[in-house]
C-alpha positions as CSV (number, residue, x, y, z in Angstrom):
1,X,-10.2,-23.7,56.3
2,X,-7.8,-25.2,53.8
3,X,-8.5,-24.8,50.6
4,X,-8.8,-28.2,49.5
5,X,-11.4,-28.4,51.2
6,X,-13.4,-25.7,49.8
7,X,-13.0,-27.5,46.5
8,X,-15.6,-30.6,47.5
9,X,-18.8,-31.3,49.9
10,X,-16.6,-32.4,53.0
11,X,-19.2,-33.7,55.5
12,X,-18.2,-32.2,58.5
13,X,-22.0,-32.2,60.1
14,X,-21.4,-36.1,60.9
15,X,-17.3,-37.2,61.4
16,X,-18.7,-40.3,62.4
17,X,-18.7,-42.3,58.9
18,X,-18.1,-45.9,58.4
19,X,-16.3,-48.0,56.0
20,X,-19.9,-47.6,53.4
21,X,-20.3,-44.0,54.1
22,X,-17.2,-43.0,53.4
23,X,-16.4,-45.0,50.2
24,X,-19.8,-43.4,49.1
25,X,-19.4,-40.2,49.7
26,X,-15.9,-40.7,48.0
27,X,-17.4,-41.9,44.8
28,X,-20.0,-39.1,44.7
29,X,-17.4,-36.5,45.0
30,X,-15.3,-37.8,42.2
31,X,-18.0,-38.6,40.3
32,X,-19.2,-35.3,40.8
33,X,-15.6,-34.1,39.2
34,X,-15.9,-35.7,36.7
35,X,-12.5,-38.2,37.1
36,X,-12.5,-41.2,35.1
37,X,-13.7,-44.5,37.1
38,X,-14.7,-43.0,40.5
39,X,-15.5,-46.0,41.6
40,X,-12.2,-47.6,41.3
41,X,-10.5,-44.6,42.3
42,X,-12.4,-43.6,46.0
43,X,-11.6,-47.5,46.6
44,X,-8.2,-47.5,46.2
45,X,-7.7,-43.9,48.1
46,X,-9.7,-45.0,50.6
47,X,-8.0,-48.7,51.4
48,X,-4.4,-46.2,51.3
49,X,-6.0,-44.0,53.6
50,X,-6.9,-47.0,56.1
51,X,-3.7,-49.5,55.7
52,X,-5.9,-52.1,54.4
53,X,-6.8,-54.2,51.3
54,X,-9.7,-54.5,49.4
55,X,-10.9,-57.7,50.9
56,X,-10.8,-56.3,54.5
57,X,-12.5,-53.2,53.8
58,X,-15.5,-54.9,52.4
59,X,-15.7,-57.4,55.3
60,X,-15.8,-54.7,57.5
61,X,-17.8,-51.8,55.9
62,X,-20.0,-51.0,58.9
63,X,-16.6,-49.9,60.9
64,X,-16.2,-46.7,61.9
65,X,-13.5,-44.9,60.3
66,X,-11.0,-43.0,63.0
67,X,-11.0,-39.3,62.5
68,X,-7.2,-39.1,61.8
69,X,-8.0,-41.7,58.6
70,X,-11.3,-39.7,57.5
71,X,-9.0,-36.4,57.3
72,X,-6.5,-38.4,55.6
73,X,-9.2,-39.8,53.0
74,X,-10.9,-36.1,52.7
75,X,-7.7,-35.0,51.6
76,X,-6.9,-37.8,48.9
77,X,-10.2,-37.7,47.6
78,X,-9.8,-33.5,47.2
79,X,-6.6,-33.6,45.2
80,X,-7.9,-36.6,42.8
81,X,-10.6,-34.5,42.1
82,X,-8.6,-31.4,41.5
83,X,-6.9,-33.6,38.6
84,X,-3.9,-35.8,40.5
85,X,-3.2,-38.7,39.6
86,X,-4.8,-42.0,42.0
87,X,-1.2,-43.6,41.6
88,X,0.7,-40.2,42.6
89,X,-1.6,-39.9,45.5
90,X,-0.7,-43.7,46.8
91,X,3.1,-43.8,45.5
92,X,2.2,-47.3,43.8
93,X,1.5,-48.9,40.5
94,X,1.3,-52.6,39.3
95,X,2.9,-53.7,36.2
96,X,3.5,-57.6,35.4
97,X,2.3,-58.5,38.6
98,X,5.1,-56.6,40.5
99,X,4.4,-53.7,42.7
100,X,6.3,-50.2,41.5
101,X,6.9,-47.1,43.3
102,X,5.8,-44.0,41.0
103,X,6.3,-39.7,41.7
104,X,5.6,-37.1,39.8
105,X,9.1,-37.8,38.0
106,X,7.9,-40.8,36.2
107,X,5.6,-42.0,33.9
108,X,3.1,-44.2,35.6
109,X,3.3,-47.7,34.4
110,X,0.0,-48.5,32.1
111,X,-1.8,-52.1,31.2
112,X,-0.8,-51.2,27.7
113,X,2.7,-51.4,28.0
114,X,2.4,-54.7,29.2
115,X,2.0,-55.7,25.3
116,X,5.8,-55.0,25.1
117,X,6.4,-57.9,27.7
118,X,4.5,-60.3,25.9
119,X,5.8,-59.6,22.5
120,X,9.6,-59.3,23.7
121,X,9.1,-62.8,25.2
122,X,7.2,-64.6,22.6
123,X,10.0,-63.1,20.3
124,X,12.6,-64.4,22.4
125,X,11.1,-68.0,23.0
126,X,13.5,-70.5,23.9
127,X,15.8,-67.7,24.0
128,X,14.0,-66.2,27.0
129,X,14.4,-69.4,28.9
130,X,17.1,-69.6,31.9
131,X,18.2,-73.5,30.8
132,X,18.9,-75.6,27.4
133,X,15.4,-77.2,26.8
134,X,17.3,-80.1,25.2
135,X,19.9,-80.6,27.8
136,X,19.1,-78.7,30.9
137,X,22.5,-77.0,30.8
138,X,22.0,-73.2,32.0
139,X,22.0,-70.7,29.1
140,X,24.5,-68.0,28.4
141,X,23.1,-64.8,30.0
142,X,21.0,-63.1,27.8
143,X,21.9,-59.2,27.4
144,X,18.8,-56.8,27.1
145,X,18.3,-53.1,27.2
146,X,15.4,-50.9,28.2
147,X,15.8,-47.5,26.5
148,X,14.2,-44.7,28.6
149,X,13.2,-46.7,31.3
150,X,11.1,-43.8,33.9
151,X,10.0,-46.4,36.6
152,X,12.0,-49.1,35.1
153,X,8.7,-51.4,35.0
154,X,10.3,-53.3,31.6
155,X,13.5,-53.6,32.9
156,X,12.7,-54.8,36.3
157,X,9.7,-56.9,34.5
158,X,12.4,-58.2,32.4
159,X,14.9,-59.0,34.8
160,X,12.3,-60.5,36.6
161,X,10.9,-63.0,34.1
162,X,14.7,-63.9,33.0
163,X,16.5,-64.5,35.7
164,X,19.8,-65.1,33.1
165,X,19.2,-61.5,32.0
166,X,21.7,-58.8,32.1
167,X,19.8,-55.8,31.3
168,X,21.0,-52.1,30.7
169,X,18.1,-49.1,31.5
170,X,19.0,-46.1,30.5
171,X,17.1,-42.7,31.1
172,X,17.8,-38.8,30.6
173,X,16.5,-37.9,33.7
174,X,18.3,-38.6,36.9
175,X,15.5,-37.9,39.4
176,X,13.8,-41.4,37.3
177,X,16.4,-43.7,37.4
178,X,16.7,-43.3,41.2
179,X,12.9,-43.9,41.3
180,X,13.9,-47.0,38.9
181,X,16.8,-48.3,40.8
182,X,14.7,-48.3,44.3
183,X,12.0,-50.5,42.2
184,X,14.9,-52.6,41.7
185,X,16.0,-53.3,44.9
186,X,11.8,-53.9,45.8
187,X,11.2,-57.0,43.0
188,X,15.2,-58.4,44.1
189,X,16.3,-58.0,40.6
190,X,18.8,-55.1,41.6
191,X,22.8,-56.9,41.2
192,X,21.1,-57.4,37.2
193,X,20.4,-54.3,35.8
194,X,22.7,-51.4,35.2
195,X,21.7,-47.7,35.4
196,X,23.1,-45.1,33.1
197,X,22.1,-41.6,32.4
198,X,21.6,-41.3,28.8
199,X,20.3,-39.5,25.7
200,X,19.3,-43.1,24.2
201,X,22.0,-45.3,24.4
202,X,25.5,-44.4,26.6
203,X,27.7,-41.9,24.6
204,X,31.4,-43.3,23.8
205,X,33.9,-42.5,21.9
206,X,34.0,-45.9,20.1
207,X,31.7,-47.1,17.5
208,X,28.4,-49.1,18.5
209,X,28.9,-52.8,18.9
210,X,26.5,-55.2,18.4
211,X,26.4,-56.6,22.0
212,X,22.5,-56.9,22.5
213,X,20.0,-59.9,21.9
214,X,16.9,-57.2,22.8
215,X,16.0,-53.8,23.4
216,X,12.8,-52.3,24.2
217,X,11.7,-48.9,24.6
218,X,8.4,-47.4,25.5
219,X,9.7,-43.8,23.7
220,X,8.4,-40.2,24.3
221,X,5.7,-40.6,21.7
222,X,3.1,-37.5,21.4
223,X,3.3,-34.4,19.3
224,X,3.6,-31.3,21.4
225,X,0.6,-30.1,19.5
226,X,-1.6,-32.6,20.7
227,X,-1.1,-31.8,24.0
228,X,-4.5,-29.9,24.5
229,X,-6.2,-33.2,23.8
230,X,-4.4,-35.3,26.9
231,X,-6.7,-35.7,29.8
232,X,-6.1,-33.6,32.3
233,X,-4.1,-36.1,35.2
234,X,-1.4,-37.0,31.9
235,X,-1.0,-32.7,30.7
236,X,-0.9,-31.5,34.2
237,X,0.7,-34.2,36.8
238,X,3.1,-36.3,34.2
239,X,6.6,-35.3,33.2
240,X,6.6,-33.8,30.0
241,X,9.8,-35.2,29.0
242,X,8.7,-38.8,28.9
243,X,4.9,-37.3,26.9
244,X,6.0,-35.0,24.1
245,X,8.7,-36.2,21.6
246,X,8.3,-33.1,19.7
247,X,6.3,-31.9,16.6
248,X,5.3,-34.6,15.4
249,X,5.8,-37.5,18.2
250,X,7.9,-39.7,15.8
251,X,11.0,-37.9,16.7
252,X,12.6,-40.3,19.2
253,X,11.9,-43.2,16.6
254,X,14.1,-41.5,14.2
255,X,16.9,-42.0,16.4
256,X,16.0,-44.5,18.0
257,X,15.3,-47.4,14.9
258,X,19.2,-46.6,13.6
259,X,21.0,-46.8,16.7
260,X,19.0,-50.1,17.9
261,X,20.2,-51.4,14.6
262,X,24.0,-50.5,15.2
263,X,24.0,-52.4,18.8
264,X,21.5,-55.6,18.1
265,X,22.9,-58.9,17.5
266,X,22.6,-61.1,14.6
267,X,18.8,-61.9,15.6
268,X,18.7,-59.5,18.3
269,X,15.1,-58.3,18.9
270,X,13.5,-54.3,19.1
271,X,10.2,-54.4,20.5
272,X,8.9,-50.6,20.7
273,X,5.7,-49.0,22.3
274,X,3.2,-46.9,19.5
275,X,1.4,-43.6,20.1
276,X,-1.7,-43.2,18.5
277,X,-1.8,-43.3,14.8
278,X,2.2,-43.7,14.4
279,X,2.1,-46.5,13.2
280,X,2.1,-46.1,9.7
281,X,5.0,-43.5,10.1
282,X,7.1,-45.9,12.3
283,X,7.2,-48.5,9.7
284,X,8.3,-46.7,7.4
285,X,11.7,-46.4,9.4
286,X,12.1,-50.0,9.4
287,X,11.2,-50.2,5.5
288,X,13.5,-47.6,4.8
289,X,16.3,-49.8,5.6
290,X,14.6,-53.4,5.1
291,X,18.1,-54.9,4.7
292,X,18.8,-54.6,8.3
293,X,15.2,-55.8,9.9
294,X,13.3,-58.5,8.7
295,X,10.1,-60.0,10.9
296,X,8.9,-56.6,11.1
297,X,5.2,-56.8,13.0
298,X,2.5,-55.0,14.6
299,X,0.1,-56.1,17.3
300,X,-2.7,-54.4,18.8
301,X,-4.0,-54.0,22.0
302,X,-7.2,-55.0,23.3
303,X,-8.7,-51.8,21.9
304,X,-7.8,-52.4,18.6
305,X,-5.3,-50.0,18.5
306,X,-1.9,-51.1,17.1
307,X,0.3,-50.5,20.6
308,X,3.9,-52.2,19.9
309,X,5.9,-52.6,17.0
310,X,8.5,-55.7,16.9
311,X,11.8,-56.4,14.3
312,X,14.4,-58.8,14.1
313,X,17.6,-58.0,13.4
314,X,19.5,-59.4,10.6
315,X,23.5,-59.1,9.3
C-alpha cells in the first residue's frame, strides 16, 4: 500500500462514493489534521480532482465519482493533510481577478497583497489612466517596476490594469521568473513586462537614473528566528528565499528604500508590503531621509494590521 495512504481513513470498503460522500469524507479527514479551513480546501481538491467548478459539483452531488477521480482525490486530500499547500496541489492561485500558475518555487499569491494594488493605483490616479481625462489624447506610457516579483501577480496585475504600462520584474531566482513569465503570456500582458534576474534592481556599471513613475515590492520580510512560529504549509512547502530576510526581517528594506529612491521620478511612487510588526522599523527608513519622501503612509488590512507602506518621491 502506499504510504499516503496509511497516513488517513481511505474508505476502501465502499469505492462507490458520490459527489456528497466524497466531499465529506474529504472534509473529515482534513479536519481531522488539523489544516486550516477544511471545508474550503476538500472543495477545491475535490472540483481539481473532477475537472469541474463549484457550481457543477453541487448540482450534481448525488453522481458517482469514477474510480480513476476517487484515487486522484484520495491522493490530494493525503498530501494536504500531510501539510502541502491546496494551491501547490492544484498549480493555481487567484490574484486581482486573474488566474496564476504557482510551484513550489514561488510564493503563492495572498488576498493581502492585493492592498498593494489598490494603494499603487489610488496613488497613481489620473496617472494610472491609459488616456488624458481632459482631452482624450493617449498618455505617455507609464514605466513601473515590480521588485522580487516570484509569481509576477503585481506585475502581471499591473500590466493588466494599465494597459500604457511598461513594467520591469525583477527576481533572484530563475526557476520564478519562468513561473512569472508563463503567467504572463496567460493574462496577454506578456510583449509589456521585462524579466531580469536580479539582486533588487539590474546591476550596471552606470549610476541609477531616475526613470521610474512606481515601484512595488512585496520584499522577503520575516526574521529567520521566527520561523518556528510559521504554520506549517509556509515553513515547510514555500521557498525560503522569498520568507526569511534575515535576522531581523527588515533587511531587504534597508536596501531596498535607498535604491528605490535613486531610480524614482520626481513624484514617482514606492508602495511596499509589511511583515508583522515592521512597521514602526520601516518608517524609520523613510524618516531617516525625509528630504527625499514626502506622503509617507500606512494602511492596514482588513485585520487591522498595517500590511503596505506608500511614499512619494520628491527632488
Amino acid at each position: 500500500m502506499a504510504s499516503w495512504c496509511r497516513e488517513i481513513s481511505v474508505p476502501f470498503a465502499d469505492q462507490n462514493l458520490d459527489i456528497r460522500s466524497a466531499l465529506k469524507w474529504g472534509m473529515a479527514q482534513l479536519r481531522n489534521a488539523e489544516v486550516p479551513s477544511p471545508t474550503l480546501a476538500a472543495e477545491v481538491l475535490l472540483m481539481y480532482a473532477l475537472g469541474r467548478d463549484r457550481t457543477w459539483m453541487y448540482s450534481h452531488h448525488e453522481e458517482r465519482v469514477d474510480d480513476a477521480a476517487l484515487q486522484k482525490y484520495f491522493m490530494l486530500i493525503a498530501r494536504r493533510a500531510a501539510g502541502e499547500p491546496t494551491q501547490y496541489l492544484t498549480g493555481h492561485q487567484e490574484f486581482w481577478g486573474l488566474d496564476f500558475e504557482v510551484t513550489p518555487a514561488v510564493l503563492i499569491p495572498r488576498p493581502e497583497t492585493e492592498h498593494v494594488m489598490e494603494v499603487a493605483l489610488a496613488r497613481l490616479g489620473e496617472r494610472g489612466l491609459k488616456i488624458h481625462m481632459d482631452t482624450g489624447r493617449p498618455r505617455e506610457a507609464l514605466q513601473v517596476a515590480d521588485i522580487g516579483t516570484g509569481s509576477g501577480c503585481l506585475a502581471v496585475a499591473l500590466a493588466y490594469e494599465m494597459p500604457h504600462a511598461q513594467v520591469l520584474a525583477t527576481d533572484i531566482s530563475a526557476v520564478a521568473l519562468e513561473i512569472a513569465r508563463k503567467n504572463a503570456i496567460r493574462n496577454h500582458v506578456l510583449e509589456r513586462i521585462r524579466f531580469v534576474e536580479a539582486d533588487l534592481f539590474p546591476s550596471s556599471a552606470e549610476p541609477p537614473t531616475a526613470s521610474f513613475d512606481l515601484i512595488v515590492s512585496n520584499p522577503p520580510y520575516i526574521a529567520e528566528s521566527d520561523a518556528a512560529t510559521l504554520q506549517r504549509e509556509v515553513r515547510d512547502h514555500e521557498p525560503h528565499s522569498a520568507l526569511f530576510a534575515g535576522p531581523t526581517g527588515t533587511e531587504i528594506y534597508e536596501r531596498l528604500v535607498p535604491e528605490a529612491a535613486a531610480r524614482l521620478r520626481d513624484r514617482g511612487i514606492l508602495v511596499l508590503e509589511l511583515g508583522y510588526d515592521s512597521a514602526g522599523r520601516v518608517r524609520e527608513l523613510f524618516d531617516a531621509s525625509s528630504s527625499s519622501w514626502t506622503n509617507v503612509a500606512i494602511t492596514m488590512d482588513l485585520a487591522a494590521i498595517p500590511r503596505v507602506i506608500a511614499a512619494t518621491r520628491v527632488r
